[in-house]
PDB file of N, CA, C and O in Angstrom:
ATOM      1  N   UNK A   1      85.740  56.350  32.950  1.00  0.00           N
ATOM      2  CA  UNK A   1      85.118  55.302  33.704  1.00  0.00           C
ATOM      3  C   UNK A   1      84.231  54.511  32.748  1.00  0.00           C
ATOM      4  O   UNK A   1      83.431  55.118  32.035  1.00  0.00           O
ATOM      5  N   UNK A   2      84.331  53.249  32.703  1.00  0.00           N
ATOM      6  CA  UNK A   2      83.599  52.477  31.852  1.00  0.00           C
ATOM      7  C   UNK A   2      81.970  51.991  32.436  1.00  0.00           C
ATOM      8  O   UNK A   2      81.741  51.658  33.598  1.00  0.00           O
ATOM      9  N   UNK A   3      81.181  52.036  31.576  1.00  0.00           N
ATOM     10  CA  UNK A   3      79.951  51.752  31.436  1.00  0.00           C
ATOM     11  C   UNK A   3      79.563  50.044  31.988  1.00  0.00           C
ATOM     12  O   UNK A   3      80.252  49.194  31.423  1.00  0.00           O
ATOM     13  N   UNK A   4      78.818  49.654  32.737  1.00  0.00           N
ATOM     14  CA  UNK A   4      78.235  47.966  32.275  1.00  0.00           C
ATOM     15  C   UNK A   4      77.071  47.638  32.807  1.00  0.00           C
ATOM     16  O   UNK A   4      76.715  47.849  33.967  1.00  0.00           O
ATOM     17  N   UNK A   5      76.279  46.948  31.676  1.00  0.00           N
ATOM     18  CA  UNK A   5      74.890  47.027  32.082  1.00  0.00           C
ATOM     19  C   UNK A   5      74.751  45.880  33.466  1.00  0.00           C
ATOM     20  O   UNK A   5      75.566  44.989  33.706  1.00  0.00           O
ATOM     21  N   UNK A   6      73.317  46.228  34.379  1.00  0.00           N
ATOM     22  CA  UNK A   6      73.740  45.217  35.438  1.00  0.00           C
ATOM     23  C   UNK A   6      73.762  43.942  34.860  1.00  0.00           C
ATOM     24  O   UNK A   6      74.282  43.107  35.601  1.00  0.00           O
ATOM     25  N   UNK A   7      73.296  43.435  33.582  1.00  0.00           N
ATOM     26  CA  UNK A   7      73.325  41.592  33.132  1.00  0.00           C
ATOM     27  C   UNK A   7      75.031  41.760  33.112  1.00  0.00           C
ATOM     28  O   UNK A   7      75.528  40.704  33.503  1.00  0.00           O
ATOM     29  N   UNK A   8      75.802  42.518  32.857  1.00  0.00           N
ATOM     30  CA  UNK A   8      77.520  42.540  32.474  1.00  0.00           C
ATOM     31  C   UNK A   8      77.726  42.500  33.536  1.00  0.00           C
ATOM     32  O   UNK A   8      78.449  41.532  33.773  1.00  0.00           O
ATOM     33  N   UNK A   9      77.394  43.249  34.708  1.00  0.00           N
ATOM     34  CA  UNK A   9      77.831  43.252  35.715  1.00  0.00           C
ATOM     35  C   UNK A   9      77.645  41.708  36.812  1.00  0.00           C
ATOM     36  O   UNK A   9      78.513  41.307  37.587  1.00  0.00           O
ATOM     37  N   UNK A  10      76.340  41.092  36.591  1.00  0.00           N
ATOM     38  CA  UNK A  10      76.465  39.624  36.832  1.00  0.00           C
ATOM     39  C   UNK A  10      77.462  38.793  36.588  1.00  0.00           C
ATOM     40  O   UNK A  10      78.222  38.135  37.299  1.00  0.00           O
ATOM     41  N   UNK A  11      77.227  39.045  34.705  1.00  0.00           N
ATOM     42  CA  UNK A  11      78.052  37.951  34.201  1.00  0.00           C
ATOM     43  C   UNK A  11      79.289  37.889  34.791  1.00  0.00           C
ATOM     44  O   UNK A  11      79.604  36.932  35.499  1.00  0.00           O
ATOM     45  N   UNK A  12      80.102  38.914  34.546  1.00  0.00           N
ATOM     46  CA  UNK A  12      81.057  39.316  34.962  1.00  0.00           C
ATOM     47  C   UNK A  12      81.526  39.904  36.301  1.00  0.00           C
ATOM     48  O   UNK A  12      82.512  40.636  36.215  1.00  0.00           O
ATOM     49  N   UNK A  13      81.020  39.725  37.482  1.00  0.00           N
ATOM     50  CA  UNK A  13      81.330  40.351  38.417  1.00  0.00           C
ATOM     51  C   UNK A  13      83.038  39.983  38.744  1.00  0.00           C
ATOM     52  O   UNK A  13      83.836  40.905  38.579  1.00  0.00           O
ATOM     53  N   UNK A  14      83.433  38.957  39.093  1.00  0.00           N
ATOM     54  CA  UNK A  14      84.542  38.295  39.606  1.00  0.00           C
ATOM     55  C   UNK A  14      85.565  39.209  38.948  1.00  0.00           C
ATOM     56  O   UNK A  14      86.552  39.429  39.649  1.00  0.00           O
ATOM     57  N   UNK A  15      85.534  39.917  37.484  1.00  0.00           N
ATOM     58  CA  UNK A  15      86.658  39.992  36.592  1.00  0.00           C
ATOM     59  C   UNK A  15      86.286  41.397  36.998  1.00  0.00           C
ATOM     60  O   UNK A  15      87.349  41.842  37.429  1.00  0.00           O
ATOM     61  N   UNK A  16      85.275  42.450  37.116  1.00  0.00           N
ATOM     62  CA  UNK A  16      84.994  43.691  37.503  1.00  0.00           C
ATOM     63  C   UNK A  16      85.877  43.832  38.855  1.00  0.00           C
ATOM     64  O   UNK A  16      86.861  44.567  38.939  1.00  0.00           O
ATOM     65  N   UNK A  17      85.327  42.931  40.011  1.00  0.00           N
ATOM     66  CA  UNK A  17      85.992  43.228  41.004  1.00  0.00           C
ATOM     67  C   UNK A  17      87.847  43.369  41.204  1.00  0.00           C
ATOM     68  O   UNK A  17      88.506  44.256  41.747  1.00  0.00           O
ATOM     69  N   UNK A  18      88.304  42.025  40.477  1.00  0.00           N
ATOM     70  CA  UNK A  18      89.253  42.089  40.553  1.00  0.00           C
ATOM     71  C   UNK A  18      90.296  43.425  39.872  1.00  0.00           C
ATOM     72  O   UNK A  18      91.349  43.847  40.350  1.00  0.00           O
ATOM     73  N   UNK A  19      89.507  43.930  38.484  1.00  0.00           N
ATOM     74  CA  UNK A  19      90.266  44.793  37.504  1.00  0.00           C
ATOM     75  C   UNK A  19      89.772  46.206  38.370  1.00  0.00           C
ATOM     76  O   UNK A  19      90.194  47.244  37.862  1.00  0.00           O
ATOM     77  N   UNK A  20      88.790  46.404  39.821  1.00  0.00           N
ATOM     78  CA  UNK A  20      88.662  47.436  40.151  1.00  0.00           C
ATOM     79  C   UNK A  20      89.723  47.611  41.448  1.00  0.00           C
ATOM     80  O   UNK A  20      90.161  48.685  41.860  1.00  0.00           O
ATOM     81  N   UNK A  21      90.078  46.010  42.085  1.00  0.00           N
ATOM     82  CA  UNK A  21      90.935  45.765  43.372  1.00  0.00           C
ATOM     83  C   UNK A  21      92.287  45.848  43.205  1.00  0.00           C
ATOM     84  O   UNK A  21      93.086  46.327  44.009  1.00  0.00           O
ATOM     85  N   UNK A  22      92.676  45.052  41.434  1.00  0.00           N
ATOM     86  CA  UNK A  22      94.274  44.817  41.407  1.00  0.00           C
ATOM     87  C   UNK A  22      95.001  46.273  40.623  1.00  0.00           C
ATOM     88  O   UNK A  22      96.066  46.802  40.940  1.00  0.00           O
ATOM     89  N   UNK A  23      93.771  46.821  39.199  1.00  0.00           N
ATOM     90  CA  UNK A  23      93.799  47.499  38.474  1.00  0.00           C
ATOM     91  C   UNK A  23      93.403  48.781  38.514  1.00  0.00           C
ATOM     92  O   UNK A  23      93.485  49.458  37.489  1.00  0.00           O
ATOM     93  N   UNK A  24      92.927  49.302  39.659  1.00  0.00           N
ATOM     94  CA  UNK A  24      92.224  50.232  39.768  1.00  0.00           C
ATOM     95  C   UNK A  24      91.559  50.783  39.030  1.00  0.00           C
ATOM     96  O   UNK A  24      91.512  52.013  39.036  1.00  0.00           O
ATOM     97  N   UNK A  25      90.813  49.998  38.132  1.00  0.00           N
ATOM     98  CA  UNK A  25      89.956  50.441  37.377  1.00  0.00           C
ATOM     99  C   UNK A  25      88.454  50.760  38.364  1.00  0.00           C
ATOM    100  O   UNK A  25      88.184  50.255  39.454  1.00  0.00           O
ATOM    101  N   UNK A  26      87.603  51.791  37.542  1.00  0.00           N
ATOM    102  CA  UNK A  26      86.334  51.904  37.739  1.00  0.00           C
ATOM    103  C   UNK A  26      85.388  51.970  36.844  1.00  0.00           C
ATOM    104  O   UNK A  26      85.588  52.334  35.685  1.00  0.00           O
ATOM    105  N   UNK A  27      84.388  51.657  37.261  1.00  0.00           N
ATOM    106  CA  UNK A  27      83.120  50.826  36.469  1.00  0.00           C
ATOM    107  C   UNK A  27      81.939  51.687  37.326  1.00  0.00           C
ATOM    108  O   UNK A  27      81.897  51.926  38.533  1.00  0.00           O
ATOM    109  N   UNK A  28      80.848  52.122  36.083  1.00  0.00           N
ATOM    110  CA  UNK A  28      79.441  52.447  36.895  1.00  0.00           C
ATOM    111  C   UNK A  28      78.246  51.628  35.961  1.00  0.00           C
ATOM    112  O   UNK A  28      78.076  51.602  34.742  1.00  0.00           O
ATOM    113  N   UNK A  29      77.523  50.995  37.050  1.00  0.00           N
ATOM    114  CA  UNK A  29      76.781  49.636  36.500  1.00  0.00           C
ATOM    115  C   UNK A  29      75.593  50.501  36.240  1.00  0.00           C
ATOM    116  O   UNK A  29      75.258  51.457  36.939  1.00  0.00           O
ATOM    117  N   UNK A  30      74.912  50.017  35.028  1.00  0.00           N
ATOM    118  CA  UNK A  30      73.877  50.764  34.603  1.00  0.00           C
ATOM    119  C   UNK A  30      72.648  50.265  34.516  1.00  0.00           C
ATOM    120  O   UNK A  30      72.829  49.254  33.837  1.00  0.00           O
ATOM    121  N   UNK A  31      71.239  50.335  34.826  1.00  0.00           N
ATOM    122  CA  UNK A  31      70.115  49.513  34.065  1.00  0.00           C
ATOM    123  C   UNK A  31      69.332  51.080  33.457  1.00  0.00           C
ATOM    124  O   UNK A  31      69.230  52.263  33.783  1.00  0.00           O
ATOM    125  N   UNK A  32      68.853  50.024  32.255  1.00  0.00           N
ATOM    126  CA  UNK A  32      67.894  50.761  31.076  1.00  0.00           C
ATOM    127  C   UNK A  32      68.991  52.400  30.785  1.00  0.00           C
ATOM    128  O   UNK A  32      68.500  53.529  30.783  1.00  0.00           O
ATOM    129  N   UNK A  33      70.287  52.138  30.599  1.00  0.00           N
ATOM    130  CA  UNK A  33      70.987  53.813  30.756  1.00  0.00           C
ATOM    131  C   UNK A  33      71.275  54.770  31.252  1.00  0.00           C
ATOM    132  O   UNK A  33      71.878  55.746  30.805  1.00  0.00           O
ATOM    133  N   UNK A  34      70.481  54.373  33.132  1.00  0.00           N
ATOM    134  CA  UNK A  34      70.836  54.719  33.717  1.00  0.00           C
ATOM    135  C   UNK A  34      71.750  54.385  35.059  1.00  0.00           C
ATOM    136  O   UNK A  34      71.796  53.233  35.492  1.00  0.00           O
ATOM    137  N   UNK A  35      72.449  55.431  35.665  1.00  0.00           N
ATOM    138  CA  UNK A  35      73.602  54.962  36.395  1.00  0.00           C
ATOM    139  C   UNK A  35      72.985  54.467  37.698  1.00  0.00           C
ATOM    140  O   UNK A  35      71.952  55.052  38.023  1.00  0.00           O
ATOM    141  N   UNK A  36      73.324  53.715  38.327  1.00  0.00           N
ATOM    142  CA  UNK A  36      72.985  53.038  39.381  1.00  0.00           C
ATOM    143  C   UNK A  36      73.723  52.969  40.583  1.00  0.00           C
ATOM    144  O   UNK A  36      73.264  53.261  41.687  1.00  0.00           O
ATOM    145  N   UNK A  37      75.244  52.453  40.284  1.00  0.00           N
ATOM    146  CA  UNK A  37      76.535  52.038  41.557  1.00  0.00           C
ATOM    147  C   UNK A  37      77.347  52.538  40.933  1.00  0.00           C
ATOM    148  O   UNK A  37      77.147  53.224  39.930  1.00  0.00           O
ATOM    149  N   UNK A  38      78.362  52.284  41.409  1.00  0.00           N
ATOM    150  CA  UNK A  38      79.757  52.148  40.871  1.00  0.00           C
ATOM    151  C   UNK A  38      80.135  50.940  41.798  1.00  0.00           C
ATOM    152  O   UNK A  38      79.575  50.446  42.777  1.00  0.00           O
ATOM    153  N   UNK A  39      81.657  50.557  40.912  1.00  0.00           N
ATOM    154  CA  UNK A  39      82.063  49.910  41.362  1.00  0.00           C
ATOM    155  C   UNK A  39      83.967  50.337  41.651  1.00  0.00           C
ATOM    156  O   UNK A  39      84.674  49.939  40.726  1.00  0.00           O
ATOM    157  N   UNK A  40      84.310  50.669  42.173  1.00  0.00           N
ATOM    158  CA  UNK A  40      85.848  51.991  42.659  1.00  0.00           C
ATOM    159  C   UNK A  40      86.741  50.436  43.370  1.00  0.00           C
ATOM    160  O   UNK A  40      86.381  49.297  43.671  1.00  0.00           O
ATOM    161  N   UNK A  41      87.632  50.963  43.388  1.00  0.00           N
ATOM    162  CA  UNK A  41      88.769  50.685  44.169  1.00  0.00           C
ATOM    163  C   UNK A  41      88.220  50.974  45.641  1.00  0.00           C
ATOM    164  O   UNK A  41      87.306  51.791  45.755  1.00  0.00           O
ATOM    165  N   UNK A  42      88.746  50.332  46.787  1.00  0.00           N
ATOM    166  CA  UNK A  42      88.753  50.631  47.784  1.00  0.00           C
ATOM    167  C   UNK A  42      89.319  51.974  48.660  1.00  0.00           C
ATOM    168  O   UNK A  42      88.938  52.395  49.752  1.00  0.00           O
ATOM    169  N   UNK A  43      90.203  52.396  47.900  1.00  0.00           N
ATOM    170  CA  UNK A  43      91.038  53.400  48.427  1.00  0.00           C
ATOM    171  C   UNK A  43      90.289  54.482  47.542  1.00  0.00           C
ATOM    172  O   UNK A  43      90.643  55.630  47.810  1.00  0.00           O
ATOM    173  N   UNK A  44      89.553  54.396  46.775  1.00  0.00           N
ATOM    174  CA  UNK A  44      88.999  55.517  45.981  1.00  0.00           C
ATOM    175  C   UNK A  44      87.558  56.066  47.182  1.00  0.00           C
ATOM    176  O   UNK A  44      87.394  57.226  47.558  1.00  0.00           O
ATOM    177  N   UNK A  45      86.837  55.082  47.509  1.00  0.00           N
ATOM    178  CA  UNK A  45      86.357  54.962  48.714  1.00  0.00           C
ATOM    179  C   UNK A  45      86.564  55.948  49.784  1.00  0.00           C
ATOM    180  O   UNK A  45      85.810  56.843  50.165  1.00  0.00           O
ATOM    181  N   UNK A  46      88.112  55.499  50.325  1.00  0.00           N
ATOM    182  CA  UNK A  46      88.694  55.929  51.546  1.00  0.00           C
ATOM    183  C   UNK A  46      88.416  57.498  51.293  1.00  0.00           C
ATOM    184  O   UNK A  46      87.503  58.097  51.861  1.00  0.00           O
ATOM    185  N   UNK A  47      89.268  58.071  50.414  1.00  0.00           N
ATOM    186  CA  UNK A  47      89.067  59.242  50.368  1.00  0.00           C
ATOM    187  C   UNK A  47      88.045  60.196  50.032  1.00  0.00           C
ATOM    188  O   UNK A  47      88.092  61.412  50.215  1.00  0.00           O
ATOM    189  N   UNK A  48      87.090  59.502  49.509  1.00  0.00           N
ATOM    190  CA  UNK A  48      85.967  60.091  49.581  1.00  0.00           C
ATOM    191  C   UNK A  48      85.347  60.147  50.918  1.00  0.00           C
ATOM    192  O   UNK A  48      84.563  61.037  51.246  1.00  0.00           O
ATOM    193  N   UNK A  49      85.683  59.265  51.613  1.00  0.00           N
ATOM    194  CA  UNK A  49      84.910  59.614  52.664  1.00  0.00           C
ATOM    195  C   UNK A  49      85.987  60.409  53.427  1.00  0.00           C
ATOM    196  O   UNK A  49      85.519  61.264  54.178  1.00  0.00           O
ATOM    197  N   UNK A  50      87.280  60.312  53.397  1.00  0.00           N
ATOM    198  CA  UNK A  50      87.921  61.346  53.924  1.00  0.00           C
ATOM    199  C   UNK A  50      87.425  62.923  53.750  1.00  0.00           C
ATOM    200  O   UNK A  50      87.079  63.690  54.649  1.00  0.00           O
ATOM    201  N   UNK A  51      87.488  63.151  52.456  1.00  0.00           N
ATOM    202  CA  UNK A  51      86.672  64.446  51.783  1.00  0.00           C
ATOM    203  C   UNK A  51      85.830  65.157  52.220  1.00  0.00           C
ATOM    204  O   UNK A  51      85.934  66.377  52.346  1.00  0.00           O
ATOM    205  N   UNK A  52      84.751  64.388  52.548  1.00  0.00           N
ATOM    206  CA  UNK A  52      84.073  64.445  53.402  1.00  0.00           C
ATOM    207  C   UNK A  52      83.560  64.479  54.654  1.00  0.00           C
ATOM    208  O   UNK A  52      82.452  64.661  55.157  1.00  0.00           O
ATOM    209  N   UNK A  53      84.774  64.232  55.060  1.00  0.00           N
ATOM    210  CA  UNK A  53      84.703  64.412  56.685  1.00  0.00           C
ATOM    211  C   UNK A  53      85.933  65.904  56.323  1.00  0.00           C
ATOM    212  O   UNK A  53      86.439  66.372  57.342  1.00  0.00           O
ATOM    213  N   UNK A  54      86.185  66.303  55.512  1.00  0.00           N
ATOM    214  CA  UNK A  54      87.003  67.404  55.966  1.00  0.00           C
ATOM    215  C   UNK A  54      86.002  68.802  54.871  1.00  0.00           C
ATOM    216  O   UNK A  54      86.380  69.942  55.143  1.00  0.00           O
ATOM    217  N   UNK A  55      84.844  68.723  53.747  1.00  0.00           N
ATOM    218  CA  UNK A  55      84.886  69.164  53.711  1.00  0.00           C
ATOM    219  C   UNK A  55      83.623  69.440  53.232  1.00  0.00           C
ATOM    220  O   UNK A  55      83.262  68.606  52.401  1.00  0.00           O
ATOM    221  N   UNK A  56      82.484  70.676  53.554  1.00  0.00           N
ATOM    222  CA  UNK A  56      81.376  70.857  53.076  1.00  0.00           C
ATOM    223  C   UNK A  56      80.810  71.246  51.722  1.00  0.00           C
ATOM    224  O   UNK A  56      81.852  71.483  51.111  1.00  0.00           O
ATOM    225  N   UNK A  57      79.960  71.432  50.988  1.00  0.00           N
ATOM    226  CA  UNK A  57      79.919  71.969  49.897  1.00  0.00           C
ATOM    227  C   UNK A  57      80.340  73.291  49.767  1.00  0.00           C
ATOM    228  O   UNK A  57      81.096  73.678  48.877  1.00  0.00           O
ATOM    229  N   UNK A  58      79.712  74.208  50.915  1.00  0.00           N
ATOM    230  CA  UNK A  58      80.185  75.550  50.653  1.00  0.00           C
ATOM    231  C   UNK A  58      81.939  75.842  50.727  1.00  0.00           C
ATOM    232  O   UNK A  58      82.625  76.637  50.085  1.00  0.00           O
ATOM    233  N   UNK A  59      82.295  74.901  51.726  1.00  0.00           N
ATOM    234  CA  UNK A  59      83.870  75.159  51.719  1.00  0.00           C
ATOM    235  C   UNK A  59      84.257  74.708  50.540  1.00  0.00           C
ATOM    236  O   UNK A  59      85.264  75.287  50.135  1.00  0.00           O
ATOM    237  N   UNK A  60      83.784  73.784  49.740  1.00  0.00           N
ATOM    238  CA  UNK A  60      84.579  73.332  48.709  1.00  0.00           C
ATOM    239  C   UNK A  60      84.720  74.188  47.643  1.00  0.00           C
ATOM    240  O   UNK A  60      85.615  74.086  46.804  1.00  0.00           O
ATOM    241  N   UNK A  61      83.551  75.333  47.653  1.00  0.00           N
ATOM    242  CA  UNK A  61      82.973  76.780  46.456  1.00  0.00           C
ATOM    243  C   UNK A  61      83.896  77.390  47.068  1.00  0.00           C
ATOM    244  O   UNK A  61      84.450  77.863  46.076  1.00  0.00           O
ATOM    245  N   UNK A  62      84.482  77.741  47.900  1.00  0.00           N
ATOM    246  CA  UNK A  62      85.513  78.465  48.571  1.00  0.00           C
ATOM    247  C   UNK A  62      86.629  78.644  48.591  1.00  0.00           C
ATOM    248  O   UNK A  62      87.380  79.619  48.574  1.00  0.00           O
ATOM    249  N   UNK A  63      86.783  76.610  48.667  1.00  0.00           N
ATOM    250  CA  UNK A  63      88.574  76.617  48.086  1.00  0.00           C
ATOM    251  C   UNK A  63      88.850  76.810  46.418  1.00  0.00           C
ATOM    252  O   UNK A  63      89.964  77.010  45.932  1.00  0.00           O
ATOM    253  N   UNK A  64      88.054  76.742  45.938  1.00  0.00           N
ATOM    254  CA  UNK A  64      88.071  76.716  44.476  1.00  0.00           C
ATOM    255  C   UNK A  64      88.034  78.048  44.119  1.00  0.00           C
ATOM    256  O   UNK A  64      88.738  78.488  43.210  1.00  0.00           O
ATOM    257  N   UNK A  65      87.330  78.672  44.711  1.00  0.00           N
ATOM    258  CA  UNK A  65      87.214  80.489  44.525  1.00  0.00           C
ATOM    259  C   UNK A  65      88.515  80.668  44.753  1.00  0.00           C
ATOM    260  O   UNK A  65      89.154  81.023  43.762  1.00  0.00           O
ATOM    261  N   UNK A  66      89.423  80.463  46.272  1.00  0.00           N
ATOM    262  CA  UNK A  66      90.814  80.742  46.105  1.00  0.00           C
ATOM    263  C   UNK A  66      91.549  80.343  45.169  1.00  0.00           C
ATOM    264  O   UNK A  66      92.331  81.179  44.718  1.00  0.00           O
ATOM    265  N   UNK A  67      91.555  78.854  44.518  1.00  0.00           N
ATOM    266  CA  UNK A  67      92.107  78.656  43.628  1.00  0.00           C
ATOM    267  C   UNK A  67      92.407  79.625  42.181  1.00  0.00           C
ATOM    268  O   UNK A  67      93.417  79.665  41.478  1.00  0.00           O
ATOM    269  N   UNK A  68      91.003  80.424  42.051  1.00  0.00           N
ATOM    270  CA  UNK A  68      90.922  80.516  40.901  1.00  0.00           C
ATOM    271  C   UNK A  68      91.457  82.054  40.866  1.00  0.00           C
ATOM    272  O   UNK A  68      91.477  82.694  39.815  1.00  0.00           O
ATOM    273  N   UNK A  69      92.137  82.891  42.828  1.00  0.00           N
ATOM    274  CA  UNK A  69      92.275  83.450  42.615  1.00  0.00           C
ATOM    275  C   UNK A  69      93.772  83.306  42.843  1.00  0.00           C
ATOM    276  O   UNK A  69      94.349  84.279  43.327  1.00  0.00           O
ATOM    277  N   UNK A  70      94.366  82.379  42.598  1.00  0.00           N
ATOM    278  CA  UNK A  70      95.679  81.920  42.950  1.00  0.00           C
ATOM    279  C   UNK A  70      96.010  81.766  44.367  1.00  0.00           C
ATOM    280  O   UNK A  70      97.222  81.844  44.570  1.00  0.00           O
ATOM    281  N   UNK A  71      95.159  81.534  45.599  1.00  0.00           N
ATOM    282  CA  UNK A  71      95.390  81.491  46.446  1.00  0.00           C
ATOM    283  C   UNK A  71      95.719  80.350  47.474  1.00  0.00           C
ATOM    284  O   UNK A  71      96.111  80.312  48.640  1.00  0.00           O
ATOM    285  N   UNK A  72      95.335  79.320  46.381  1.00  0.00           N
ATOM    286  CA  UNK A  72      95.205  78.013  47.135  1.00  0.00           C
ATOM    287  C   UNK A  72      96.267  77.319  47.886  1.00  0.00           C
ATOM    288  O   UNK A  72      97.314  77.889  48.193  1.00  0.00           O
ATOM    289  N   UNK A  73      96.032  76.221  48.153  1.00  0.00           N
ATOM    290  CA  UNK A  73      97.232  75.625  48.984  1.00  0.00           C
ATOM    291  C   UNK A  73      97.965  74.297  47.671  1.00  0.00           C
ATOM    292  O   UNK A  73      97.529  74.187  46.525  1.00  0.00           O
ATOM    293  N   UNK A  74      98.881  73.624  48.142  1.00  0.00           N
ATOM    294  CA  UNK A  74      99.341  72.684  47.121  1.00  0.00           C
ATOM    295  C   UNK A  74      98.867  71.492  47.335  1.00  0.00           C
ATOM    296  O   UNK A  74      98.100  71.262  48.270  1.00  0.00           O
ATOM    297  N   UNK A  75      99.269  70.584  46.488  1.00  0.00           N
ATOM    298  CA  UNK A  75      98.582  69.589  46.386  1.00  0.00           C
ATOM    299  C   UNK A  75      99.377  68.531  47.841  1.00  0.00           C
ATOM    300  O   UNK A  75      98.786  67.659  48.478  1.00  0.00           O
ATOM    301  N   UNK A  76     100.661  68.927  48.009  1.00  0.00           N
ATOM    302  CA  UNK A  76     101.795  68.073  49.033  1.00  0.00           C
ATOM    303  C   UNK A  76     100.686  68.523  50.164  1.00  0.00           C
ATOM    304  O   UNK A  76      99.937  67.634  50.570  1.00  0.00           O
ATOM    305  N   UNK A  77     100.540  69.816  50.681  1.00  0.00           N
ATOM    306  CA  UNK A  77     100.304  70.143  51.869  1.00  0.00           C
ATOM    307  C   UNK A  77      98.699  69.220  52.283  1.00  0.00           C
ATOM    308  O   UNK A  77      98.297  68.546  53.231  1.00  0.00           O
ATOM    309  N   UNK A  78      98.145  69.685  50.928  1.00  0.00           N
ATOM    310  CA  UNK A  78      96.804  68.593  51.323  1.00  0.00           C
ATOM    311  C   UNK A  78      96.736  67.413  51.726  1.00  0.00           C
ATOM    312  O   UNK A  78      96.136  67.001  52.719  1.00  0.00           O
ATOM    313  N   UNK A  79      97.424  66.757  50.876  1.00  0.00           N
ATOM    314  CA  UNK A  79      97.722  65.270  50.996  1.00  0.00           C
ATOM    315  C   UNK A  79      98.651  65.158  52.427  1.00  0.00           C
ATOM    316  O   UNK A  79      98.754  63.974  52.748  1.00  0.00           O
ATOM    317  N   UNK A  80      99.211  65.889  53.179  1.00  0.00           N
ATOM    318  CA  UNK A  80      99.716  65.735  54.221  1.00  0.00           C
ATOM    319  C   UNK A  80      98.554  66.181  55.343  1.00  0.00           C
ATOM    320  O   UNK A  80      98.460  65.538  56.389  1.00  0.00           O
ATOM    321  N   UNK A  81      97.877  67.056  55.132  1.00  0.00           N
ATOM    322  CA  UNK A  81      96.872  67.158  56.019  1.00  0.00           C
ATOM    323  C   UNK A  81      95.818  66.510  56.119  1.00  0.00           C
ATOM    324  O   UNK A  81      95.139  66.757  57.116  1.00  0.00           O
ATOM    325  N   UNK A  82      95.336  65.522  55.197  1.00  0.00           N
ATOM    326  CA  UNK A  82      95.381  64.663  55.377  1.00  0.00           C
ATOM    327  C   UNK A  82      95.443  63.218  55.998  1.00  0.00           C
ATOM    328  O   UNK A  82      94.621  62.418  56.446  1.00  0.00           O
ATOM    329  N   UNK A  83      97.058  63.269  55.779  1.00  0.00           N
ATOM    330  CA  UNK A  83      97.408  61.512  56.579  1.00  0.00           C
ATOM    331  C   UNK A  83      98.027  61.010  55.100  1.00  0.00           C
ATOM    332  O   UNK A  83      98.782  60.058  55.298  1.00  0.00           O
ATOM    333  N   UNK A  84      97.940  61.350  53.727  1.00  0.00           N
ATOM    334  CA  UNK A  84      97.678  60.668  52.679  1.00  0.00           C
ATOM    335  C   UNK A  84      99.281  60.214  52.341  1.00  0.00           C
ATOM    336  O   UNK A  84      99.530  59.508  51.363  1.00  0.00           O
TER     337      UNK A  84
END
């Protein structure tokens, strides 16, 4: 994910938005070095808030614990449970 200070992010907004809408690129706007926004795709968005409506922190230590004990589910089934 690329860096831009908020004066870049002025200058340049029009060309940020578009390379984050057409290109799916992402950008996190910074002042004095530190992070501030981002700027995502729309659909990068979506699923975050999907994520989040499906899943808490502790569940997320949970599915990852299964993961790590080979237990998890696949990536198809998620994305179908989903909607994705």
């Amino acid at each position: 994910m690329e860096s831009v200070s908020t004066a870049e992010a002025r200058k340049y907004l029009a060309d940020l938005l578009n390379r984050a809408a057409y290109g799916k690129e992402r950008f996190v706007v910074t002042r004095h070095g530190k992070e501030l926004v981002a700027i995502v795709p729309a659909e990068d968005l979506e699923l975050l808030e999907r994520l989040r409506q499906f899943a808490s922190r502790k569940e997320i230590d949970e599915a990852l614990r299964e993961l790590d004990e080979g237990e998890g589910v696949t990536w198809e089934s998620l994305k179908s449970e989903l909607g994705l």
